[in-house]
Every structure is written in C-alpha cells, then in structure tokens.
N, C-alpha and C positions, 0 to 999 in steps of 0.2 A: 504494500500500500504506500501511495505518495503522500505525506503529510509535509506542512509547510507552518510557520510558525512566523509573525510578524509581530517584531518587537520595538520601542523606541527610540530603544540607545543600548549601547553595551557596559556594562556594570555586573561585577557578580554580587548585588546585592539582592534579597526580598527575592519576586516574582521572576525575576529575569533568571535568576542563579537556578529556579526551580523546573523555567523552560530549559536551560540545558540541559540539564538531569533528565528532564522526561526524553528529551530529542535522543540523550544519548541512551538511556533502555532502551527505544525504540528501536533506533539502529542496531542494538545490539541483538532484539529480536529477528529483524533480518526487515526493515521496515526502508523505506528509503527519505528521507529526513533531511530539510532543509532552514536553514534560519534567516529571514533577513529583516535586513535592519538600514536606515538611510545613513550617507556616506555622510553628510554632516547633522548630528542630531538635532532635534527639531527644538528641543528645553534648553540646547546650551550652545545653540550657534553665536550669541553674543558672546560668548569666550575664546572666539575663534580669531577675536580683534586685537589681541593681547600674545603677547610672546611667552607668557606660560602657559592661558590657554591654546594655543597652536601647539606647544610643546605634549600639553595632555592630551590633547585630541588626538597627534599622532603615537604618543603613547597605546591611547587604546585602541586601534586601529594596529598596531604592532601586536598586541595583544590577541585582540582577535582574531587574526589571522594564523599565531602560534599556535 
C-alpha cells in the first residue's frame, strides 16, 4: 500500500516525531511510505532573513535528508 504523510516542518518534536515512527513500522511492514514537507516552512520562513536562521534552516534540511 502507498501511504503518504504531509507535514509542516521538520522537528522531532510532539506529533511530527510520532509520524516518523509510524512511516517507519510501516515500511518496515513492507508498506511503501512517503513524507513530505515544504522546502521552506510555512511558521518560520521569517527566520530565513537572519544569518542564524538560514544557518538553522539548512541545518534541518541536512538533517533531514540524513
């Protein structure tokens, strides 16, 4: 089965940490499992204007994709 999962940002806190978890059993039952999520997020694109937020933003974008 394709299941797809649409989230607002990447954080492993709360809700978000718990769609990993589920995406990853899923896969693990042999399901085929997708996440996505927008490239710049929608709550903290004003921190994209600042050189630590640009620093975070590509931090968790490195993140994610490890």
């Amino acid at each position: 089965m394709r299941i797809s999962f649409i989230i607002p940002f990447i954080n492993w806190t709360g809700g978000i940490r718990i769609v990993f978890e589920y995406a990853e059993r899923l896969h693990q039952r042999g399901h085929e499992v997708s996440i996505y999520f927008p490239m710049f997020p929608y709550r903290f694109s004003d921190r994209l204007y600042t050189l630590h937020g640009l620093r975070r933003w590509v931090g968790d974008l490195v993140e994610a994709w490890s």
